[in-house]
C-alpha positions as CSV (number, residue, x, y, z in Angstrom):
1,X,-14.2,9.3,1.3
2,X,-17.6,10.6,2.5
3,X,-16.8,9.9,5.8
4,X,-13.7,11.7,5.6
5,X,-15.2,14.6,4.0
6,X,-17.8,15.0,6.7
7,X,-15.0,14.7,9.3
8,X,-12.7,17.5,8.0
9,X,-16.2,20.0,8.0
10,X,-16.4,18.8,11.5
11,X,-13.4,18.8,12.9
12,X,-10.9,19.9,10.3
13,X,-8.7,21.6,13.1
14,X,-7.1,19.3,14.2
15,X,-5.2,19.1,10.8
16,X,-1.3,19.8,11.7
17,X,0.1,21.5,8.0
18,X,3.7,19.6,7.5
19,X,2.6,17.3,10.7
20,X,5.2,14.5,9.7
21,X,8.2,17.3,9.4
22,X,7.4,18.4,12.9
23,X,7.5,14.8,13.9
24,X,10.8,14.2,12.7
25,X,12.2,17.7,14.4
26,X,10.9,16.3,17.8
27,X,12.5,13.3,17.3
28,X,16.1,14.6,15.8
29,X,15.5,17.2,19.0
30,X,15.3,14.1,21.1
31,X,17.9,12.0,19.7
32,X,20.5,15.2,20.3
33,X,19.4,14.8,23.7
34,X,19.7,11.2,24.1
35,X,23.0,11.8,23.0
36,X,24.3,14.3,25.2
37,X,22.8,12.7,28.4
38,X,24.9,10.8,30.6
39,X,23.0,9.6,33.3
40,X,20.2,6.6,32.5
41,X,17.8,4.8,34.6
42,X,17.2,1.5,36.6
43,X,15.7,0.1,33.1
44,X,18.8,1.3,31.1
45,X,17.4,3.5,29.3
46,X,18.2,7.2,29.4
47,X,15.9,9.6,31.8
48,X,14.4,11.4,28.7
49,X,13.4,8.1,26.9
50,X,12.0,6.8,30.4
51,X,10.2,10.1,30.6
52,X,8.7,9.9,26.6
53,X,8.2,6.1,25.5
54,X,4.2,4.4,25.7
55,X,4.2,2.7,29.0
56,X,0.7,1.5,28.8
57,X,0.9,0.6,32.8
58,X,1.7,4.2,33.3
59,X,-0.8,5.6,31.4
60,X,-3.2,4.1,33.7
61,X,-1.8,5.5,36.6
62,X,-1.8,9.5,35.5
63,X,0.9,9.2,32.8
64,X,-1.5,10.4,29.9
65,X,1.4,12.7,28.1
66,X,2.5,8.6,27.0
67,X,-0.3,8.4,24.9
68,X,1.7,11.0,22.4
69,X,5.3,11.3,22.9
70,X,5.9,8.1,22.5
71,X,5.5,9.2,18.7
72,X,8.5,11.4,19.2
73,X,11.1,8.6,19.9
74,X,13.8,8.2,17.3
75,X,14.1,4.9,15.4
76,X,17.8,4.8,16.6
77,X,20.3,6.4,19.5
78,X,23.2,5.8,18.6
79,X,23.7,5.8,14.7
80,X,23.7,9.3,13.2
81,X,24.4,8.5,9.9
82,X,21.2,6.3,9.9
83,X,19.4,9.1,12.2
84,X,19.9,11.4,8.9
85,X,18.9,8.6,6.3
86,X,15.6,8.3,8.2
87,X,15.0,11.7,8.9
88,X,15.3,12.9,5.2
89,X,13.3,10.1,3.7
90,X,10.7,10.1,6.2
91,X,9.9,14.3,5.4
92,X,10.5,13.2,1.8
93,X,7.7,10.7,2.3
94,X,5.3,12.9,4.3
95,X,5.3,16.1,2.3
96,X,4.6,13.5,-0.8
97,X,1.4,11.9,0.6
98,X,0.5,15.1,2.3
99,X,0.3,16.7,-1.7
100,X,-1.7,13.9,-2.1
101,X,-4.0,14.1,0.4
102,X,-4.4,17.6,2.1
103,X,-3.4,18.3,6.0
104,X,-6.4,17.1,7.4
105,X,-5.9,13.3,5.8
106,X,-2.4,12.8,6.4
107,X,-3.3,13.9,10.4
108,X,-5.7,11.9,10.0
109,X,-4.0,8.6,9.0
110,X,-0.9,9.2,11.5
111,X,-3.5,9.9,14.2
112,X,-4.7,6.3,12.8
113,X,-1.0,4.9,12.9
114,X,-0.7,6.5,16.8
115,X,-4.2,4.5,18.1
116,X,-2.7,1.3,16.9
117,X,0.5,1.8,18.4
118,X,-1.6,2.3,21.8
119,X,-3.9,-0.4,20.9
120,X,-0.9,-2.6,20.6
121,X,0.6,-1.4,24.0
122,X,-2.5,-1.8,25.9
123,X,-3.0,-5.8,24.3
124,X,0.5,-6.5,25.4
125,X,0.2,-5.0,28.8
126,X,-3.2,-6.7,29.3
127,X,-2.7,-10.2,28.1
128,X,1.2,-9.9,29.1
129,X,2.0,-7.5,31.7
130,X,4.6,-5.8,29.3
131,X,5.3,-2.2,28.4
132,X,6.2,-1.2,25.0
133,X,9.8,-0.8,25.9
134,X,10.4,-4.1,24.9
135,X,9.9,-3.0,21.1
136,X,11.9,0.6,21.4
137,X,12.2,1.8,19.0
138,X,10.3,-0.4,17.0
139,X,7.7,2.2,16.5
140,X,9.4,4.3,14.4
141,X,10.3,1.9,11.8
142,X,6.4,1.3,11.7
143,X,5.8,5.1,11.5
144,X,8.4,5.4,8.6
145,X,6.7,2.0,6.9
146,X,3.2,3.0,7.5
147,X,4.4,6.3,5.5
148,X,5.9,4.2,2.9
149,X,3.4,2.0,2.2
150,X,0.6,4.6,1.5
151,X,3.2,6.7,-0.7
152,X,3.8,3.5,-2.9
153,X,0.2,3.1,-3.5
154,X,0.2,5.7,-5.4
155,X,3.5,6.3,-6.9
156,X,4.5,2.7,-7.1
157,X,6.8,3.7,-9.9
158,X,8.6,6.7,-8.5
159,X,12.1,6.1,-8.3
160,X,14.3,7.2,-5.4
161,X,18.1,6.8,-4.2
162,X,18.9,4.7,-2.0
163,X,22.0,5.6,0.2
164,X,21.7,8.9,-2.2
165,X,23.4,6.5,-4.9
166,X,21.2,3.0,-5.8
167,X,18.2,4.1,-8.0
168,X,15.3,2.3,-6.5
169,X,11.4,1.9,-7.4
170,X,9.0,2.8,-4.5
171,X,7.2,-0.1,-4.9
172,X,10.3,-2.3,-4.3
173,X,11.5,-0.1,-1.3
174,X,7.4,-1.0,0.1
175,X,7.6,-4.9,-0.7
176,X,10.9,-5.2,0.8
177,X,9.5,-3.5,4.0
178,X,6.4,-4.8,3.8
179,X,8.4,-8.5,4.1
180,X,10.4,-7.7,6.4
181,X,7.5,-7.0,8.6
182,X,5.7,-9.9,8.2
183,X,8.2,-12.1,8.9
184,X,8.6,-10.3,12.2
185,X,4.9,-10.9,12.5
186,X,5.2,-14.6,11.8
187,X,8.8,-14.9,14.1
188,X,6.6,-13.7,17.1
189,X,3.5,-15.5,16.1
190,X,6.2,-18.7,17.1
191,X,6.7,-17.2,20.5
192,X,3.7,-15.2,21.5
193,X,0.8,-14.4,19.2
194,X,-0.2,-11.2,21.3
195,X,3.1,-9.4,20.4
196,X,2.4,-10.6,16.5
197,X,-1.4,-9.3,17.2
198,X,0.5,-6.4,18.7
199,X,2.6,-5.2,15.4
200,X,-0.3,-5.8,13.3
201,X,-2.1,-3.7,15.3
202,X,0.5,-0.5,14.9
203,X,0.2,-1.2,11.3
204,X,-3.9,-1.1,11.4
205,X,-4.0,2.5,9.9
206,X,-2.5,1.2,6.2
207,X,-4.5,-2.1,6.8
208,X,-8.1,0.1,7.3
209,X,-7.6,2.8,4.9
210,X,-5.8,0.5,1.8
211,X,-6.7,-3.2,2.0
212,X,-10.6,-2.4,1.4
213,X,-9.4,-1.0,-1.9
214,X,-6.9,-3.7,-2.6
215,X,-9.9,-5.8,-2.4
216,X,-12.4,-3.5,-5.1
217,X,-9.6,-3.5,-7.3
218,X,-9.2,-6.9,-7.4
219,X,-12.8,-8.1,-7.6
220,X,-12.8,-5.1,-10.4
221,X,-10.5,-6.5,-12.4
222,X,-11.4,-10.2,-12.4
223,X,-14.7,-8.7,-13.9
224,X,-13.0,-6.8,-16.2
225,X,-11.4,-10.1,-17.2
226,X,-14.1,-11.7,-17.8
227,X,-16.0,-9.2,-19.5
228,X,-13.1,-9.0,-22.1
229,X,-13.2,-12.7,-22.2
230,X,-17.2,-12.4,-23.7
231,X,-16.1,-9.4,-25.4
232,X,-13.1,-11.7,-27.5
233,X,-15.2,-14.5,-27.6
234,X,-18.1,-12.7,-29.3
235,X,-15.7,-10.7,-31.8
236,X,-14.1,-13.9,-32.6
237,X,-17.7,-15.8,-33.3
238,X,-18.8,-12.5,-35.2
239,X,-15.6,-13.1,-37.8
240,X,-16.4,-16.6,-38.3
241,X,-17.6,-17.1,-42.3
242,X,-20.9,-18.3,-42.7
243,X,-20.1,-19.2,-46.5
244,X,-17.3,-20.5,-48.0
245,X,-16.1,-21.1,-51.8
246,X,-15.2,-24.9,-52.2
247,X,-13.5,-24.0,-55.3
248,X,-10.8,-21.1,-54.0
249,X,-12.0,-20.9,-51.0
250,X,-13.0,-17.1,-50.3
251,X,-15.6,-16.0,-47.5
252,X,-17.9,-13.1,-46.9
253,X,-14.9,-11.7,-44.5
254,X,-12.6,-11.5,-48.1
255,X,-15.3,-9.8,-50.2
256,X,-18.2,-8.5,-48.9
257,X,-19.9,-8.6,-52.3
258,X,-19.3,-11.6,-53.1
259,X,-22.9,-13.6,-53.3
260,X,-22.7,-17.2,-52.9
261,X,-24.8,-20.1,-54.1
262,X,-24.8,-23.8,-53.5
263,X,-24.9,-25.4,-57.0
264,X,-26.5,-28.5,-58.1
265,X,-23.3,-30.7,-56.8
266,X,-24.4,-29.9,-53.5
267,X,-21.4,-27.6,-53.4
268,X,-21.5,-24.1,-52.1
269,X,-19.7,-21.6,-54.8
270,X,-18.8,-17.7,-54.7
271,X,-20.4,-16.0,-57.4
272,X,-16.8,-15.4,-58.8
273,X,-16.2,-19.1,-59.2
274,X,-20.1,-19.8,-60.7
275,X,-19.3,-17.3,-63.4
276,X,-16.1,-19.4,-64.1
277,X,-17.9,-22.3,-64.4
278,X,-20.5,-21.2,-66.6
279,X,-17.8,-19.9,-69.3
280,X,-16.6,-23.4,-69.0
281,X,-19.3,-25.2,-69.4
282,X,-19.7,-22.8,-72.5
């Protein structure tokens, strides 16, 4: 957090107020497009998503504007209804960790989730020879997750509707994603490690900001354990009786005035009980 602070004095202007609800506009401005263009390209694709999505090959020839718009590809073309679905939670989601975490940090950490993207591209097209394409529009469903994931950190209880009907907890909505993009990790890890490297890559920005933590809290609290451990252990020897009655049986812990003796039977005896036995004896 240091680090972060100096970097906002420094160059706190490049925070973008409501940065992931100008996302989403671009990309619900280019999914109207998509829609009303006719004509497409060699690759099948229409000439606006040619024109936008992270072609690292292209990049390297003069096509720096890549490097960004990319980020402004819709995770679908074709489905409005689940165009809408991700539009509102993804704002939903960004406004929430931006309360969190200010402007400047929430730029910060998509900035974060854009470098792995281009990491990923530029491992694929280096070890592979392939462009991003292939994965369109994969990258929005790991903007949308990387959002998710950070939000559930911190309100891992917060419950949402799904569908705007099923009442769901964050942190289920998180471990469902969360699986579901592992296993595509491990699917291509089968078929080619470097797209698996790839996706993990994209994902790098939750990874480097959250796992460090994961991994205080959990050294933390395996201390914690044990220092309640020594804590029961030494609250449990500190109510064991030092004395006991062998005639009913009381300790120190039952009466704290009670004065024991051992008498000449080699028994020890409360004071209670000794007075007993001396009016018997009587």
């Amino acid at each position: 957090m240091h680090i972060i602070n100096r970097l906002e004095r420094k160059i706190g202007w490049i925070a973008i107020p409501g940065i992931v609800r100008v996302i989403m506009c671009f990309q619900v401005l280019v999914f109207v497009l998509v829609i009303l263009q006719v004509a497409g390209t060699d690759d099948g694709y229409p000439a606006l998503i040619e024109l936008l999505y992270l072609d690292f090959g292209r990049v390297l020839r003069g096509e720096v504007w890549r490097l960004v718009t990319f980020i402004f590809l819709p995770p679908t073309f074709d489905q409005p209804l689940f165009m809408l679905i991700t539009v509102i939670f993804t704002v939903f989601l960004g406004e929430l960790l931006e309360s969190l975490w200010g402007s400047f940090r929430t730029t910060l950490y998509i900035l974060g989730s854009m470098a792995g993207a281009v990491a990923g591209a530029a491992l694929l097209w280096w070890a592979r020879g392939v462009a991003i394409p292939l994965v369109i529009p994969g990258y929005g469903y790991t903007f949308s997750a990387s959002l998710l994931f950070a939000v559930a950190v911190y309100h891992p209880h917060l419950e949402i509707r799904l569908f705007f009907i099923i009442p769901v907890k964050m942190m289920w909505l998180a471990i469902f994603g969360g699986a579901t993009y592992l296993l595509n990790v491990l699917r291509f890890f089968g078929v080619d490690p470097v797209v698996s490297a790839a996706l993990v890559l994209a994902i790098s920005n939750f990874l480097v900001v959250f796992v460090p933590g994961f991994r205080r809290a959990l050294k933390m609290r395996g201390e914690v354990a044990v220092r309640r451990r020594r804590f029961e252990a030494a609250k449990a020897s500190a109510k064991m009786a030092m004395h006991e009655c062998s005639a009913c049986g009381k300790t120190e812990n039952d009466d704290a005035d009670l004065v024991f003796r051992v008498a000449a039977d080699g028994e020890e005896y409360c004071s209670d009980c000794r007075a007993k036995r001396g009016a018997g004896s009587a």
